[in-house]
N, C-alpha and C positions, 0 to 999 in steps of 0.2 A: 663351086668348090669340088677340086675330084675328091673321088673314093674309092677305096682299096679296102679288098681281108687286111692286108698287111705293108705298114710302111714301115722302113728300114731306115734309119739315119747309118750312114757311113759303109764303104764296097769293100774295106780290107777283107779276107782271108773269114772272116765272121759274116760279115754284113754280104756279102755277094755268092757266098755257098746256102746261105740261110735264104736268100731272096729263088735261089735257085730252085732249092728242095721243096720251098713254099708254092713256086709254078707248077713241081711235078706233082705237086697235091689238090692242086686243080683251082689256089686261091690267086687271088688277083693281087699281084704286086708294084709298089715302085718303090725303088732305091732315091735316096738325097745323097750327095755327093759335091760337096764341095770343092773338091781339087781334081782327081784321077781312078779312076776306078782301078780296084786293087788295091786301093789305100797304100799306108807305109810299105806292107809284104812286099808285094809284087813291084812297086815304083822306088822304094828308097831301104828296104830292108831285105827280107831274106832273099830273094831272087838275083838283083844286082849287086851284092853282099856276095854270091855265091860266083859270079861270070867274076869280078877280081879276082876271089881265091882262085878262080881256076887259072887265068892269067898268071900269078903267082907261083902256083906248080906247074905250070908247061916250064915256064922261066926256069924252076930252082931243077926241073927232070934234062934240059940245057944245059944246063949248067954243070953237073953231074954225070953229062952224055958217056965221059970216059969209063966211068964206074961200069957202063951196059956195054964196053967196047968200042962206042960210035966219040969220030973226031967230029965237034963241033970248033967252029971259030967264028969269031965274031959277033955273037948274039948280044945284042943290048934290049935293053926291058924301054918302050916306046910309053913314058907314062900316061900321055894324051891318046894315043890309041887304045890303052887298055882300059881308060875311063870312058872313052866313046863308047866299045863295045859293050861294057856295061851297060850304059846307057841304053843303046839299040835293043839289049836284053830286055829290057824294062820293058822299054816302050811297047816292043813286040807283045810281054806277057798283058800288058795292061789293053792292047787293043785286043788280042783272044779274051778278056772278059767281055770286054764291048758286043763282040759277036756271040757270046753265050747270053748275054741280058737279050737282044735281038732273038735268040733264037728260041728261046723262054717267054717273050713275052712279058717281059718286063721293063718295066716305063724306068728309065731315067732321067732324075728333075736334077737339075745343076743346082747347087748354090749351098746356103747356110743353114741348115736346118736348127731350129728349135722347138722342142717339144711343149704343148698347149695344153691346159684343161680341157675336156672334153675329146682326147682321143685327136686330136689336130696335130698337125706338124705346120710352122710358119717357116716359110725359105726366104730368105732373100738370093737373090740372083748378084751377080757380077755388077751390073749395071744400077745394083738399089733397089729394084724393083723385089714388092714383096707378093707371096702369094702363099695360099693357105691348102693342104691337104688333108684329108683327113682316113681315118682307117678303122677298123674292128680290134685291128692290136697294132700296138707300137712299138718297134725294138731299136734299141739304143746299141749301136754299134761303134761307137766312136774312135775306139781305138787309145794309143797311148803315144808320149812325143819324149823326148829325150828329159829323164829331169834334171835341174841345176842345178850343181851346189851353192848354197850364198854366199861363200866366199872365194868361190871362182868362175864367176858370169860370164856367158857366153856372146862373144863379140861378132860372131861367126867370121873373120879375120883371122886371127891368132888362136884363140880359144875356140873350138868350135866343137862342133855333135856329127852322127855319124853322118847326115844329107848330105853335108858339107865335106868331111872325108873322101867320099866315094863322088866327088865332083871338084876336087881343088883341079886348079887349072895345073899347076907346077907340084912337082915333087918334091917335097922336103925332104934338104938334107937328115934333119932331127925332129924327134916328134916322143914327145912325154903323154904317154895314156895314164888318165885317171882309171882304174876302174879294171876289173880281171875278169868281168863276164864276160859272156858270149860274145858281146861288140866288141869289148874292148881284146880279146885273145885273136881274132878273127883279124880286124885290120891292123895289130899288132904283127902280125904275119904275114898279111899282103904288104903293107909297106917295108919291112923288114929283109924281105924279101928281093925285093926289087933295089935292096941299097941304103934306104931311113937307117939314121940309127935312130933305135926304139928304146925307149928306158919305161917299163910300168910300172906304174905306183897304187899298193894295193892298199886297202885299211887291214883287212882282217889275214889270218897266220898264212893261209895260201892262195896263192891264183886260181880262176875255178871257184872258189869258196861251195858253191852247191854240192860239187863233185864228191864223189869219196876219196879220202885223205890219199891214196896210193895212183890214183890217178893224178891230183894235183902236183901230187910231187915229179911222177912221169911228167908232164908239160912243164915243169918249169925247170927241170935237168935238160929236157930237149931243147926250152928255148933258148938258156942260157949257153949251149953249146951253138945255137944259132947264131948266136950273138946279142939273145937281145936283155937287157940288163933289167934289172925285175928286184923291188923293193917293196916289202910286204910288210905288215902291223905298221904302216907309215900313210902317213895322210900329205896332201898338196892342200897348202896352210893359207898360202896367194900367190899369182901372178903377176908377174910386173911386164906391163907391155907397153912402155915406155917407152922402149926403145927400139930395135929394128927387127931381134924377135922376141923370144919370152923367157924369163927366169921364174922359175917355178922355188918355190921356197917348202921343202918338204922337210917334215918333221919324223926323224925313223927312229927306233928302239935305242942308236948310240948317239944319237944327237941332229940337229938342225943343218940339214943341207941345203945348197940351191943346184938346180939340172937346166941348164940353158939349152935352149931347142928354139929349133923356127916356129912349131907349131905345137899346141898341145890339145888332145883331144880328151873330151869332157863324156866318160862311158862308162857313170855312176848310175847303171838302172834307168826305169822309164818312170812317165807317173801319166795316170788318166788321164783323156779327155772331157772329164765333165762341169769343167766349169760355163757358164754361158750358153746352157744347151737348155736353158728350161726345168733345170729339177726341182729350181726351189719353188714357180709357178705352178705345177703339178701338186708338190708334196712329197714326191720320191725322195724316200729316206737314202743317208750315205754312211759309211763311216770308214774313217784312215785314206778319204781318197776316191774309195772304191761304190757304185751302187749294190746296196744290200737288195740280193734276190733269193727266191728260193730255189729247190732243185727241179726245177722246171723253167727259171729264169724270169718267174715271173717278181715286179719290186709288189712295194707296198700298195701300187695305187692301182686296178684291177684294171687289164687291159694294156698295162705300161712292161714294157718287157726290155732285159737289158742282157748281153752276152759280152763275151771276149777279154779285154784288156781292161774294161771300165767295172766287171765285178773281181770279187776274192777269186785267188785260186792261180797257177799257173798263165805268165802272160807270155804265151804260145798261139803259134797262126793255125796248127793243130789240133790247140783246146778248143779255142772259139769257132771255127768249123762246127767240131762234133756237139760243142754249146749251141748252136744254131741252128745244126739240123736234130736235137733233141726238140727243141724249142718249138717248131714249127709242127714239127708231128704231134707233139702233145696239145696245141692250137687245132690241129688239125682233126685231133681226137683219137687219135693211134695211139700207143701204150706202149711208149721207147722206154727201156732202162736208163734210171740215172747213170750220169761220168760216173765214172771210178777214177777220181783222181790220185789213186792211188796206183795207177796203172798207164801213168800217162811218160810215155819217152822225151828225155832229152836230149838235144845232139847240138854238138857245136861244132863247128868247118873248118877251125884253124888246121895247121899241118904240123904233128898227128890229129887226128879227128878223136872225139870223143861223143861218144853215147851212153845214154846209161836211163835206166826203168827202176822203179822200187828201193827198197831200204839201202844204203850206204851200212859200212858195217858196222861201225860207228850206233849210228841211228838204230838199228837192229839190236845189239846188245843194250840200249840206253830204254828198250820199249818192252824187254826181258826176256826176250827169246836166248835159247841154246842155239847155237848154230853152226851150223858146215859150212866152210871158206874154200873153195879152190880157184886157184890162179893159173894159168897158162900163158907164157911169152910168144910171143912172133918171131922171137929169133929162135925157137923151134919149131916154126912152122916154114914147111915144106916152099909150099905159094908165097909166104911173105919172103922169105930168104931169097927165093925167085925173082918176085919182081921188085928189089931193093930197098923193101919198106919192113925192115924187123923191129923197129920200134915198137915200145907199147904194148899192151898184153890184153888178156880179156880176167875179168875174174867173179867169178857169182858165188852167191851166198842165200845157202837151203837152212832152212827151221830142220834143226838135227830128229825133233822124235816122228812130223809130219810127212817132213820133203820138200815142205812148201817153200817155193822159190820166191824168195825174200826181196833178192835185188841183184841185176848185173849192169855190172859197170867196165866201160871197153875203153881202151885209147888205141890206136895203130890205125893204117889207112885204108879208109873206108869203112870205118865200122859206124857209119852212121846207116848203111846201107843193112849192119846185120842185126840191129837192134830189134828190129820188129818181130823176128822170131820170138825172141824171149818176150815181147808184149802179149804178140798169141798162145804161148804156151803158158803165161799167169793168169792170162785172161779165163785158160782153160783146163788151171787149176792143175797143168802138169808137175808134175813130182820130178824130183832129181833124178833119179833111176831113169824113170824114161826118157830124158834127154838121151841120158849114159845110153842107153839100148837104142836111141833112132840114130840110123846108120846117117851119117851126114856124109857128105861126095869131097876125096880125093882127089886133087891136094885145090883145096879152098881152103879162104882166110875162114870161116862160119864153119870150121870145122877145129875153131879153137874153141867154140862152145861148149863141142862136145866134150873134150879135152876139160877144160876147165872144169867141167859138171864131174868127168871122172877122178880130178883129182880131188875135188870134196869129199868124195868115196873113197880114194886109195885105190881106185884102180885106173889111173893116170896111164897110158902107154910111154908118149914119146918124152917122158921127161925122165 
């Protein structure tokens, strides 16, 4: 039987940063891996999720050449090229982890891992073949897979999830998204994009729903000006795919309609990996879904540790990262501060991009705080009016007697790139003022930061 400090069930974004940080701590590791290392992130979600959008804006910056001066003719959007290159993204991202498990030192066992009494991991391989591991700790990375609604099941045909999106052979003329998250906004706009008509169907009052209300409304003025048709407090009731494509039967605020489309994609949230993985052999407590850990990640059964997608908390390839390298140092005996999941960034990729850290304003007046609002557009900023992206704005919200910065929330392009600032500066307890006061560099878009912080103050310049 081998053995390990540490075995890792699953290589997503959690499972293969954690196995990492575990080698530079000088314990002996192996990964289980079922499919591809990099898990969903790197092979089917954020990574080849990101090489479409970018396809998507070369296309729509084409398309628009006049607008910068330049005569374009004849550019057509190649849908099978853009999905190969996708593809090639992946794959490339997925082989760079393969040579950082090599270069770490760390054992990679193929197959199906399930967790044992006694601190064991059982694989079965490809071929049936079973074989048993065993380790000092066990962390449960498994990850999270598309969830279903029950009354509109996924045929991966007609109805499908995002794997399947970002790999159809053919481009749909028409495509109905369930669903206004991040997946469902994202390839709402690479298809859209490229020619789909797109119609989404939201349950709750806006697209986004996470976001703060002023954002949501920016993306769905932008998309609809895009073209893409967008129906909110409305649920998709059933599908009929009976026939050659699909009739969706949606129920909205003024009554019962049907939205026929070739294809409809199903981007109703995710739901954990942990069924069939050994919890209930263990003992490992759950509840809603999720394995119940502490903030050290460790569950109920001493030894048994779980990160990422499969506990409470944000299901980000971000969290589970810094969940995993928490995890391993405090195994390791080092003394990490817990997440502050209150300080953890969002970003989603559609076009405008949106970011956003901390209380929504909403949320902040609902928790009793006084508070300072300022907003800043891009269609007064310098750089975005430059390179033809004034969409969207930035806007942050200060606790009015402290300073303390509450939350910012951005829409316009690129600001998934500016978000981090305001992560570092919550993280380190900066005050509104001192935003106001650090000179930020002319003419950049992260110089609506600034701006924005000084109109919460009234001492706003360019507006």
């Amino acid at each position: 039987m081998a053995q390990y400090d540490v075995v890792i069930l699953g290589s997503g974004p959690g499972g293969y940063v954690t196995a990492i940080r575990a080698s530079q701590l000088g314990l002996k590791v192996a990964v289980i891996e079922k499919e591809n290392l990099g898990g969903i992130c790197l092979n089917w979600g954020c990574i080849p999720t990101k090489a479409l959008l970018k396809s998507a804006q070369v296309f729509q910056y084409i398309q628009h050449a006049k607008d910068y001066g330049i005569n374009v003719q004849g550019a057509e959007a190649d849908f099978g090229a853009v999905i190969q290159r996708s593809r090639g993204v992946a794959d490339g991202m997925s082989k760079g982890v393969t040579f950082l498990m090599k270069k770490n030192k760390i054992d990679v066992i193929e197959g199906y891992g399930k967790v044992k009494p006694g601190k064991k991991v059982e694989v079965t391989a490809a071929d049936g073949k079973t074989s048993v591991v065993e380790g000092k700790y066990i962390i449960i990375a498994t990850g999270a897979r598309a969830r279903q609604l029950p009354n509109v099941p996924i045929d991966g045909e007609k109805v499908i999830e995002y794997r399947k999106a970002m790999s159809l052979e053919k481009q749909p003329k028409s495509l109905v998204v369930i669903g206004s998250g991040a997946i469902g906004v994202e390839f709402a706009y690479v298809y859209a994009s490229m020619g789909t008509k797109v119609t989404i169907v939201e349950f709750l009052p806006n697209i986004v729903p996470v976001e703060d209300e002023d954002v949501s409304k920016e993306l769905a003025k932008q998309y609809k000006k895009f073209g893409i048709e967008i129906y909110t407090n409305s649920s998709v009731e059933k599908v009929d795919i009976s026939g050659k494509g699909c009739v969706s039967t949606v129920k909205t605020p003024t009554g019962e309609i049907t939205i026929e489309s070739d294809i409809v994609l199903s981007a109703a949230g995710v739901a954990a990996n942990i069924e069939n993985i050994g919890l209930e052999d263990v003992g490992i407590a759950t509840d809603r879904g999720k394995i119940l850990v502490n903030e050290w990640y460790e569950t109920n059964m001493p030894g048994y540790y779980a990160i990422g997608d499969v506990v409470p908390g944000q299901a980000l390839a971000h969290v589970a990262s810094a969940e995993g390298i928490i995890c391993v140092e405090k195994i390791a005996g080092h003394h990490p501060r817990p997440l502050n999941y209150q300080n953890i960034p969002g970003c989603t990729y559609c076009s405008p991009e949106i970011a956003s850290v901390g209380y929504t304003e909403k949320a902040a007046k609902e928790a009793g705080y006084e508070i300072k609002v300022g907003k800043f557009p891009f269609s007064a900023s310098g750089k975005a009016k430059a390179g033809g992206v004034p969409e969207g704005f930035v806007k942050v919200i200060f606790d009015a007697k402290y300073g303390e910065w509450l939350g910012c929330h951005m829409i316009g392009s690129n600001v998934t790139e500016m978000i981090a600032e305001v992560v570092v500066a919550r993280n380190l307890e900066t005050t509104g003022m001192e935003i106001v006061k650090s000179v930020h560099p002319h003419p950049t878009m992260s110089e609506a930061i600034m701006e924005a912080a000084a109109a919460a103050y009234g001492e706003v310049i360019h507006l």
